[in-house]
Backbone bond lengths (Angstrom), bond angles and torsions (degrees), N, CA, C in turn:
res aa  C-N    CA-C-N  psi(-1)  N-CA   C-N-CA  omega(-1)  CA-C   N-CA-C  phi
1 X - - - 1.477 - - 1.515 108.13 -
2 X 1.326 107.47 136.91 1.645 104.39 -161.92 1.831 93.18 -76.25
3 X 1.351 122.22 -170.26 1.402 147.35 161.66 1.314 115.64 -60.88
4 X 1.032 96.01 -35.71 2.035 93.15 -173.88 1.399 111.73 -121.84
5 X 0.943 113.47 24.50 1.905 133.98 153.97 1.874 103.57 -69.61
6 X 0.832 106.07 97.63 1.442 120.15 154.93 1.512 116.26 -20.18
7 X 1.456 121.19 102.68 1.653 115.63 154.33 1.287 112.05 -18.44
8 X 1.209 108.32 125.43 2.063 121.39 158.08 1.231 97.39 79.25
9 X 1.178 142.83 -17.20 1.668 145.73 163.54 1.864 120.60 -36.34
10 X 1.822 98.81 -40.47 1.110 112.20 -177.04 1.529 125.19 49.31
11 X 1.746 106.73 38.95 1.333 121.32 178.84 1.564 120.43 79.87
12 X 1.388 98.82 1.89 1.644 105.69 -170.35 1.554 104.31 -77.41
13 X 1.059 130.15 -46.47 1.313 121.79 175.41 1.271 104.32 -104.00
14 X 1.686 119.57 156.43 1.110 131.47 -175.70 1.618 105.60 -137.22
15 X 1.524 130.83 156.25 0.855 143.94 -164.32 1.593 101.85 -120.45
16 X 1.207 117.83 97.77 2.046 122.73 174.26 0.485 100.47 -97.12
17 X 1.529 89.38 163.75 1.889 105.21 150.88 1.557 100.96 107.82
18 X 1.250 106.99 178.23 2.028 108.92 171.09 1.684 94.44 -131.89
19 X 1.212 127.76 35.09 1.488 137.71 154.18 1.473 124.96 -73.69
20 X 1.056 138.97 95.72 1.644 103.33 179.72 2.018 108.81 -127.78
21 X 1.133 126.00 151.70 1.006 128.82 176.32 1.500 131.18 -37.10
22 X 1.444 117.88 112.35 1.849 115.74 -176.37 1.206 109.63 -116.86
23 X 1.633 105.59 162.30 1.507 105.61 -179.70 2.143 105.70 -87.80
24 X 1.404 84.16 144.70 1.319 89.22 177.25 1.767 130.52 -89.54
25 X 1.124 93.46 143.99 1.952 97.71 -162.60 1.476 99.63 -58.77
26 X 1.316 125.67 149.74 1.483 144.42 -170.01 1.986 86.23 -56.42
27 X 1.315 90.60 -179.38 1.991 101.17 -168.97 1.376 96.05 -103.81
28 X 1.479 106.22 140.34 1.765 110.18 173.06 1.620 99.66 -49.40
29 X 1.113 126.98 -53.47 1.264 143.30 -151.90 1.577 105.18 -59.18
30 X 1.235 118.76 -37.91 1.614 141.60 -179.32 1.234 95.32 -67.12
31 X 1.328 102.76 -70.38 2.117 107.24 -161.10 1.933 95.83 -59.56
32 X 1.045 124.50 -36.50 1.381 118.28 172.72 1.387 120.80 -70.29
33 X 1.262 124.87 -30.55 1.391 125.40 151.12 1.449 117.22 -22.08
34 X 1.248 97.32 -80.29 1.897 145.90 179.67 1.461 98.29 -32.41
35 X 1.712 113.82 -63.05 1.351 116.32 -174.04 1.578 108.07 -69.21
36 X 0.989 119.89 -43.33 1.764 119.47 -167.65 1.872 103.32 -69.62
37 X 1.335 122.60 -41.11 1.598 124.92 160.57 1.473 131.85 -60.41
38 X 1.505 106.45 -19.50 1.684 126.27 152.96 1.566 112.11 -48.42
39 X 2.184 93.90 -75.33 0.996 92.92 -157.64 1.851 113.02 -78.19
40 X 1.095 122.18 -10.99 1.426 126.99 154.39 1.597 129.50 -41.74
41 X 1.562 94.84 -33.45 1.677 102.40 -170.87 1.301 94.21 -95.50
42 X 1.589 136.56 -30.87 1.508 141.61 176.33 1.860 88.63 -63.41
43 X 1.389 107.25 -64.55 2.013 78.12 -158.29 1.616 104.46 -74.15
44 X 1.186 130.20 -5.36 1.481 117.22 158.74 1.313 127.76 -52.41
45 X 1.563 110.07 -41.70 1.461 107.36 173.27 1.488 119.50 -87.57
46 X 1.448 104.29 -6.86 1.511 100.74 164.84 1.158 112.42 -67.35
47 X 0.915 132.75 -67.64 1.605 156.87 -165.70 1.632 101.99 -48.82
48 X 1.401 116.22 -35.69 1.351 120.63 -173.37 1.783 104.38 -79.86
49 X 1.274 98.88 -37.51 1.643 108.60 -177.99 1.299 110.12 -66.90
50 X 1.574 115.96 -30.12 1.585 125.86 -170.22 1.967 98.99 -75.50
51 X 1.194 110.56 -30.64 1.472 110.51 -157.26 1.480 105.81 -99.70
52 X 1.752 109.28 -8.03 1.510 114.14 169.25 1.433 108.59 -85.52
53 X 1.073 106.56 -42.12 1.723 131.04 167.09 1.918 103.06 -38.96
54 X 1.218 90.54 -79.80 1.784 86.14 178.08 1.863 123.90 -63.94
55 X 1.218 113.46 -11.05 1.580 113.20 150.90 1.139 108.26 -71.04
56 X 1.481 136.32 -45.09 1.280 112.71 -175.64 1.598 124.29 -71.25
57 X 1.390 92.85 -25.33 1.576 69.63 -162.59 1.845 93.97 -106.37
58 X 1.701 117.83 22.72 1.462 95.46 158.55 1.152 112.38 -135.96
59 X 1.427 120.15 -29.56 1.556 118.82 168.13 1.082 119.29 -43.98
60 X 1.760 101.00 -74.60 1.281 123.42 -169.88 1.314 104.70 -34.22
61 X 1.506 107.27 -59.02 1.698 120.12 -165.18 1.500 113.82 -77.36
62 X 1.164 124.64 -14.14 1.316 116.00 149.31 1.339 126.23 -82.72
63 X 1.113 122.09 -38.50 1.656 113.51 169.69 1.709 108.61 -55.43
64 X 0.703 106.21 -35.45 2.040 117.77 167.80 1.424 128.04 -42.80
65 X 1.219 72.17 -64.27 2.024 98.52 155.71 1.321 121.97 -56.80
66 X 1.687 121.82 -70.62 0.985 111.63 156.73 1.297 142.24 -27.87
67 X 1.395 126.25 -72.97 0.990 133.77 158.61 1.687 119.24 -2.97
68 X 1.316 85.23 -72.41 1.533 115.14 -167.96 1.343 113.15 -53.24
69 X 1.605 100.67 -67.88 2.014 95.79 163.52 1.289 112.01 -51.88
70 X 1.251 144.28 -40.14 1.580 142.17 178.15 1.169 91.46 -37.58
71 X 1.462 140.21 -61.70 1.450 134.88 -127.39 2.203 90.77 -96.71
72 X 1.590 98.37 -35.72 1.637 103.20 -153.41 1.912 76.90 -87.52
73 X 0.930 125.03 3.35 1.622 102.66 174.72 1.934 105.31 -91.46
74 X 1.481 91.62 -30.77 1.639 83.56 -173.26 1.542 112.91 -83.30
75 X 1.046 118.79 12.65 1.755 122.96 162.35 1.873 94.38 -151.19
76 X 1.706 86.74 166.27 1.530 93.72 -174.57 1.702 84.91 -121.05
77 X 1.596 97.96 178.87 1.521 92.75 -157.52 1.854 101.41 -69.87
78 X 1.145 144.18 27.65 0.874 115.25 -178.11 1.497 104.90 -137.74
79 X 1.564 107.34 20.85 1.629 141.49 165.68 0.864 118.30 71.54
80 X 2.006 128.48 16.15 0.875 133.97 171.95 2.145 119.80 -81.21
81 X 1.020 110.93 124.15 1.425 103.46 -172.68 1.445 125.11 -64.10
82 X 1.692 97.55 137.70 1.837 109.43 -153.78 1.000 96.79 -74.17
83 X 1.963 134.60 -37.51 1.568 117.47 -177.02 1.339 115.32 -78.11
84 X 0.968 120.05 25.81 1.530 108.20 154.06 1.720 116.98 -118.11
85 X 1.588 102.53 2.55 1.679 98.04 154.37 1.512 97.32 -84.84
86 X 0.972 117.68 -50.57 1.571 119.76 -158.13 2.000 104.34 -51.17
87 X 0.895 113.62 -41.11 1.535 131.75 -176.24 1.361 102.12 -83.38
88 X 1.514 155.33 -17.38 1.349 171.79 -19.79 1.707 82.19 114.11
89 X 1.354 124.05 -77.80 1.312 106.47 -144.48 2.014 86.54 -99.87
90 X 0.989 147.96 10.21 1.455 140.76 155.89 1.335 102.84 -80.43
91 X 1.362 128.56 -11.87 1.605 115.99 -167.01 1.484 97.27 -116.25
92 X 1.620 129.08 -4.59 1.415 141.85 -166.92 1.716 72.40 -88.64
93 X 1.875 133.09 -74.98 0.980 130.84 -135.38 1.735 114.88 -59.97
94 X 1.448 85.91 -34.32 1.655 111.96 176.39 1.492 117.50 -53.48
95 X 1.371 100.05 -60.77 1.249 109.14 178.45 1.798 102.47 146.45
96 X 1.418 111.93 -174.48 1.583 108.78 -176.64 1.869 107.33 -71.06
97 X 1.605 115.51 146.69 0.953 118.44 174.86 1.769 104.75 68.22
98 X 0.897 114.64 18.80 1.557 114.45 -175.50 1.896 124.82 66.55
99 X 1.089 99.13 -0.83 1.427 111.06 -179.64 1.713 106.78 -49.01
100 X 1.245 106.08 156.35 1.796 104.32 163.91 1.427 131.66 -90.49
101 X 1.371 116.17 147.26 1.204 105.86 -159.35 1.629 114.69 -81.90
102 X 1.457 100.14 149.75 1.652 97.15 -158.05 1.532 117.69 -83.10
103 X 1.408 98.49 142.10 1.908 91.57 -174.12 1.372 115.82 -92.89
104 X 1.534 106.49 172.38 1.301 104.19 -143.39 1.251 122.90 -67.82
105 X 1.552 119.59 -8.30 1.582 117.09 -174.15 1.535 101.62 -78.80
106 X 1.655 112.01 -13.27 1.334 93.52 -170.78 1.878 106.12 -99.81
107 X 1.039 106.41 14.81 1.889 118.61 170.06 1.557 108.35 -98.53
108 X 1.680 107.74 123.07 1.332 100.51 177.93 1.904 109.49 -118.12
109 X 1.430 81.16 121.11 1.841 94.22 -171.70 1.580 115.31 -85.90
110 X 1.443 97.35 112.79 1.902 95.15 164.80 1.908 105.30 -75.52
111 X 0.980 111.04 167.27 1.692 104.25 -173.98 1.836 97.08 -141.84
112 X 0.774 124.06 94.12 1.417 117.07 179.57 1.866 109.57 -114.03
113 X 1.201 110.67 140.02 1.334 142.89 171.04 1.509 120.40 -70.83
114 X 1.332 116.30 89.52 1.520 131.93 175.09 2.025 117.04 -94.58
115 X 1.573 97.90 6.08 1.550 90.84 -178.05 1.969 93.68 -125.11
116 X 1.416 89.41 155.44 1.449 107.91 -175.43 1.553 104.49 -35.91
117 X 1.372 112.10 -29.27 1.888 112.33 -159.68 1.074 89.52 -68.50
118 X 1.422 91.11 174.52 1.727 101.27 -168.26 1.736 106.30 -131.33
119 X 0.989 146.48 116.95 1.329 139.92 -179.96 1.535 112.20 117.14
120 X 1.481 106.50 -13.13 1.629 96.07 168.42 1.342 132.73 -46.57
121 X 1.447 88.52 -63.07 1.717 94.43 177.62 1.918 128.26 -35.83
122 X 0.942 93.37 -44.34 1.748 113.36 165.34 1.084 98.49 -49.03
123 X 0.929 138.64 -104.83 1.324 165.85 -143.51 1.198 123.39 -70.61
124 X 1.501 124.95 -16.35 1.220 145.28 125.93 1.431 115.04 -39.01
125 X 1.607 116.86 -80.04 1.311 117.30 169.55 1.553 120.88 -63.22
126 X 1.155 117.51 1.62 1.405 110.05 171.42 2.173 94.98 -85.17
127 X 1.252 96.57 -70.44 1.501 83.97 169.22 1.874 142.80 -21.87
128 X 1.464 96.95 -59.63 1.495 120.30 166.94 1.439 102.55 -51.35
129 X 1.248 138.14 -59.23 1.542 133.74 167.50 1.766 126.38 -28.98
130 X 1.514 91.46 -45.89 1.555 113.85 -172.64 1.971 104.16 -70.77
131 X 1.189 113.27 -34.63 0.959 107.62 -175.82 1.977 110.03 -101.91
132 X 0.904 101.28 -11.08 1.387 105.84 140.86 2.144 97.44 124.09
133 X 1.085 114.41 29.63 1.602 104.01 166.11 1.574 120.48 -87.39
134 X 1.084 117.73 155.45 1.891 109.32 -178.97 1.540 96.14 -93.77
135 X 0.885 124.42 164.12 1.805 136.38 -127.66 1.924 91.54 -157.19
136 X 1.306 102.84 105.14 1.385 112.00 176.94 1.573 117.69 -99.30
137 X 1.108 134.50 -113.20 1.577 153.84 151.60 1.708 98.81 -43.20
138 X 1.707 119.74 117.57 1.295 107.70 156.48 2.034 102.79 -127.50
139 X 0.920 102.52 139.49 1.307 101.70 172.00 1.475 125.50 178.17
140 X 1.363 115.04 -121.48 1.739 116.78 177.36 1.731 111.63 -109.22
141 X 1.239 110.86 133.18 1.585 109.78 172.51 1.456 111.85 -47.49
142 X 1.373 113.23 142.58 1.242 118.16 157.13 1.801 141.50 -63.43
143 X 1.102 127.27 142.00 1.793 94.63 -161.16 1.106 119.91 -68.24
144 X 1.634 124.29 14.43 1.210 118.71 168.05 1.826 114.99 -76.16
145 X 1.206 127.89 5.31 1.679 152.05 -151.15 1.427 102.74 -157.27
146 X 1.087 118.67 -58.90 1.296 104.75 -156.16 1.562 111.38 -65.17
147 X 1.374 109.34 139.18 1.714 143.77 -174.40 1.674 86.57 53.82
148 X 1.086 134.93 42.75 1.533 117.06 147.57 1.337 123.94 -143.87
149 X 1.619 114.40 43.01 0.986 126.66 160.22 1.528 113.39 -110.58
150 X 1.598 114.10 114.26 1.605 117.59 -162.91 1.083 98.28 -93.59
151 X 1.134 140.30 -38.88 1.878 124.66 -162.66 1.846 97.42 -79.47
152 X 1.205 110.58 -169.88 1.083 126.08 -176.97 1.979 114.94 -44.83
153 X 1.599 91.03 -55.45 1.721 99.69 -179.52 1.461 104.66 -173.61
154 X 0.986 109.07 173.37 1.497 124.70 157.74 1.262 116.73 -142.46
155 X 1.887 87.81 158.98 1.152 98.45 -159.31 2.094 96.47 -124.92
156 X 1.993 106.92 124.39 1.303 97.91 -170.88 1.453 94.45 -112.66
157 X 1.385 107.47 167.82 1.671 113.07 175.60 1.603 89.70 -163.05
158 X 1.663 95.66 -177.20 1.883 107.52 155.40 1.598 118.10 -64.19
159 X 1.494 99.65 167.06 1.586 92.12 173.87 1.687 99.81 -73.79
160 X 1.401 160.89 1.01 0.632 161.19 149.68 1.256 122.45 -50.06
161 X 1.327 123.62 -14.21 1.507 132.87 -168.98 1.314 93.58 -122.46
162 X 1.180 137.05 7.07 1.174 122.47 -172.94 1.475 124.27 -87.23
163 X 1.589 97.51 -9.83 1.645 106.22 160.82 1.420 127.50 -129.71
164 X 1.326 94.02 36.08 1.942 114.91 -158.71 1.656 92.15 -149.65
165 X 0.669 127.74 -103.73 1.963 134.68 -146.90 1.606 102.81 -83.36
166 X 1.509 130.33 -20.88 1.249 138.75 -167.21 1.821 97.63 -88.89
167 X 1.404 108.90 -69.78 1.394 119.41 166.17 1.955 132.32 -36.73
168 X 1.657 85.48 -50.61 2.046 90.92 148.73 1.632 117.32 -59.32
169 X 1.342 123.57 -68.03 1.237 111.13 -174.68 1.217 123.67 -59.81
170 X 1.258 122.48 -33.08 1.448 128.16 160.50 1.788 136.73 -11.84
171 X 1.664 93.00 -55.85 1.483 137.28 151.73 1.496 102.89 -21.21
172 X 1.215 99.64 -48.45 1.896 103.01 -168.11 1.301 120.62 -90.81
173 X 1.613 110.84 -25.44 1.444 116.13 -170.12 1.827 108.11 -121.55
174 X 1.796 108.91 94.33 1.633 75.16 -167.11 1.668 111.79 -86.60
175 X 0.941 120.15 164.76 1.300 144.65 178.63 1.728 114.94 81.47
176 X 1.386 101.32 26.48 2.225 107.43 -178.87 1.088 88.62 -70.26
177 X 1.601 110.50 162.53 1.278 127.26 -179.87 1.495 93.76 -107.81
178 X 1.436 111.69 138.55 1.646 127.95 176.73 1.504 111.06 -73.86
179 X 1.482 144.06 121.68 1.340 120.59 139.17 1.317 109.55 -157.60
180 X 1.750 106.51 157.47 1.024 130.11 -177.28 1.839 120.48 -83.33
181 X 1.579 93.21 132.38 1.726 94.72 172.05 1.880 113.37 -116.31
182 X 0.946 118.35 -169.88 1.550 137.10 166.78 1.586 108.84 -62.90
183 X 0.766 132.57 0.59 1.708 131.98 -176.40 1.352 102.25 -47.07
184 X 1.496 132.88 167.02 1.675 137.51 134.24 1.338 124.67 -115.51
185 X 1.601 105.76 18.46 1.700 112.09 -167.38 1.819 83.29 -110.46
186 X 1.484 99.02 177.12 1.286 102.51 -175.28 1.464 115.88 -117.41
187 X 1.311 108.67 19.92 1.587 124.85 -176.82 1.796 104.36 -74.85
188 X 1.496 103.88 165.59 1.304 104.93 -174.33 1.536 107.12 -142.92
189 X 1.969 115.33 137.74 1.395 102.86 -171.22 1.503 85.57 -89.54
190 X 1.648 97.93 173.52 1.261 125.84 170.36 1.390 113.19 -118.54
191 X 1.626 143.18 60.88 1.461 121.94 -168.01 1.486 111.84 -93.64
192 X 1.587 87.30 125.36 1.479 94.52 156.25 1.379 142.70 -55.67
193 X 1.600 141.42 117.32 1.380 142.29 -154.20 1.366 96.94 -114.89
194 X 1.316 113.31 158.58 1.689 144.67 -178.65 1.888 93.79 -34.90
195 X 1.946 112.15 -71.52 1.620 103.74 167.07 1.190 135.23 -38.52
196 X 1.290 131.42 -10.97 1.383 127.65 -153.52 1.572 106.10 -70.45
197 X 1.370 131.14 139.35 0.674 127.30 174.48 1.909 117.97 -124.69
198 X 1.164 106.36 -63.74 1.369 127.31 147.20 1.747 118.62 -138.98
199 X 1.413 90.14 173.93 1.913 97.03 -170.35 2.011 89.95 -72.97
200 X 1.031 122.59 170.06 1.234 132.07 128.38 1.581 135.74 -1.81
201 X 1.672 122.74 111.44 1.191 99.43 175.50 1.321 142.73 -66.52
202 X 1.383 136.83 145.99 1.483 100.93 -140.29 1.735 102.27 -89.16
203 X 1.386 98.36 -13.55 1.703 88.40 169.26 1.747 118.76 -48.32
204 X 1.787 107.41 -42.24 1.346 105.86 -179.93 1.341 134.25 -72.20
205 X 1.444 102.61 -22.85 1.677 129.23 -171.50 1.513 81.31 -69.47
206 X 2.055 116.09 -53.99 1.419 92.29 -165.30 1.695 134.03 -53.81
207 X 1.862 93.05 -30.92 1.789 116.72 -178.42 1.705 93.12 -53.31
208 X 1.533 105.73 -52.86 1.576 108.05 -149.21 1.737 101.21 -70.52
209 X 1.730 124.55 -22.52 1.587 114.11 162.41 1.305 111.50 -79.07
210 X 1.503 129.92 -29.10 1.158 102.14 170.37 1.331 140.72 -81.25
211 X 0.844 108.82 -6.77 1.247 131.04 165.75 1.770 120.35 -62.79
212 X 1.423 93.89 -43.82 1.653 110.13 -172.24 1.802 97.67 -69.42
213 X 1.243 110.42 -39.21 1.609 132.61 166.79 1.579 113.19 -40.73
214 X 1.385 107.85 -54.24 1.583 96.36 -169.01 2.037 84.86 -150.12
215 X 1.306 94.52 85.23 1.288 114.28 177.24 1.737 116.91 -65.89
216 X 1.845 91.06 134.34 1.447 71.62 178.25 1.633 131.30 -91.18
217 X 1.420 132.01 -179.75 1.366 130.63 -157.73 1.891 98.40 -77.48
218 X 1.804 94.81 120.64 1.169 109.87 171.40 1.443 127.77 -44.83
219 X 1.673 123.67 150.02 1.554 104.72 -170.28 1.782 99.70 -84.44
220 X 0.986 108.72 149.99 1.948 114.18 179.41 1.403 91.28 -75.10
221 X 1.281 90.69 135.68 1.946 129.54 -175.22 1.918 85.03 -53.75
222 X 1.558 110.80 159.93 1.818 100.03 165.22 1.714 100.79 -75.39
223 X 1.298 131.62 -179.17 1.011 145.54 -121.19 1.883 136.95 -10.34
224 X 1.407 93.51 42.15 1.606 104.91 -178.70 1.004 114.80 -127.69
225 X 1.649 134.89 157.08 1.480 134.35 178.03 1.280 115.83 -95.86
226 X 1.434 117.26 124.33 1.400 103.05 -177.92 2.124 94.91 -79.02
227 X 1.453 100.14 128.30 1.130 97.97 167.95 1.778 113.99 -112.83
């Protein structure tokens, strides 16, 4: 009985030939399975890494931010509290005590003449009338003014007017110099200076009161938040 006769066979079957039985290589079809569930589970965790990635660096970091200005708006760096500048400068625009600022029929302008010309003053206050201020004292500077006011004009009142009746007339003359005297009346000078040329056009005077009216939002100082 040869070697490769099968136990218990008893020579009955025989094994020929130079063929013999192999194992067969896995299925294209399998290993392509295999590869496409790889690369599925690779861009899943990409994609997951990409979307932790973009919380960090914008959520996260904006809620951070947020936060943070929340906290740096309610003190400024020197821990004094910002709404009471902010409320400070709406009641500055208004006027003192928050009052509104008064319009022009209710400001009464003396207009006096500090330059050699002659007829300004008139004619100044004839103007100022037209656009609607009441017109007190017009005439010649006193020699405490007269020929030594260089810019355009100035403009005097009480310290009380100095953020109320000074700031309206202003509107009309640009570049007057503001200042306050000892008065207790509520009248306001108008002096004409060496520049003067004319008041303001009144289209702009009108931009430049309304404006003074509903002012726009101041720029934040550098190291503060505008909140």
């Amino acid at each position: 009985m040869s070697m490769l006769t099968p136990p218990g066979m008893g020579g009955e079957y025989r094994i020929t030939g130079d063929k013999y039985p192999r194992m067969r290589r896995p299925n294209g079809r399998r290993r392509l399975v295999l590869a496409v569930i790889a690369s599925t589970a690779a861009l899943g965790l990409i994609g997951w890494g990409t979307l932790q990635l973009i919380d960090v660096f914008t959520g996260g970091h904006k809620a951070s931010a947020a936060g943070s200005a929340a906290g740096d708006c309610d003190r400024d760096p020197d821990g004094d509290d910002t709404a009471g500048h902010s409320a400070a400068s709406a009641a500055a625009a208004k006027g003192k005590a928050g009052k509104p600022l008064p319009k022009p029929k209710q400001i009464t302008v003396n207009v006096f003449n500090a330059t050699p010309r002659g007829g300004l003053a008139k004619s100044t206050a004839d103007e100022l009338k037209k656009r609607g201020f009441a017109i007190g004292k017009v005439g010649n500077a006193t020699k405490e003014f007269d020929k030594k006011v260089k810019g355009t004009g100035m403009l005097l009142g009480a310290k009380a007017a100095a953020d109320t009746s000074l700031p309206v007339l202003g509107t009309q003359l640009a570049g007057a110099e503001l200042k306050s005297d000892v008065r207790k009346t509520g009248d306001v000078d108008l002096i004409i200076g060496n520049q003067f040329k004319n008041l303001a056009k009144k289209e702009d005077a009108d931009k430049a009161l309304a404006a003074l009216a509903k002012p726009e939002p101041t720029s934040v100082p550098s190291g503060k938040k505008n909140c």
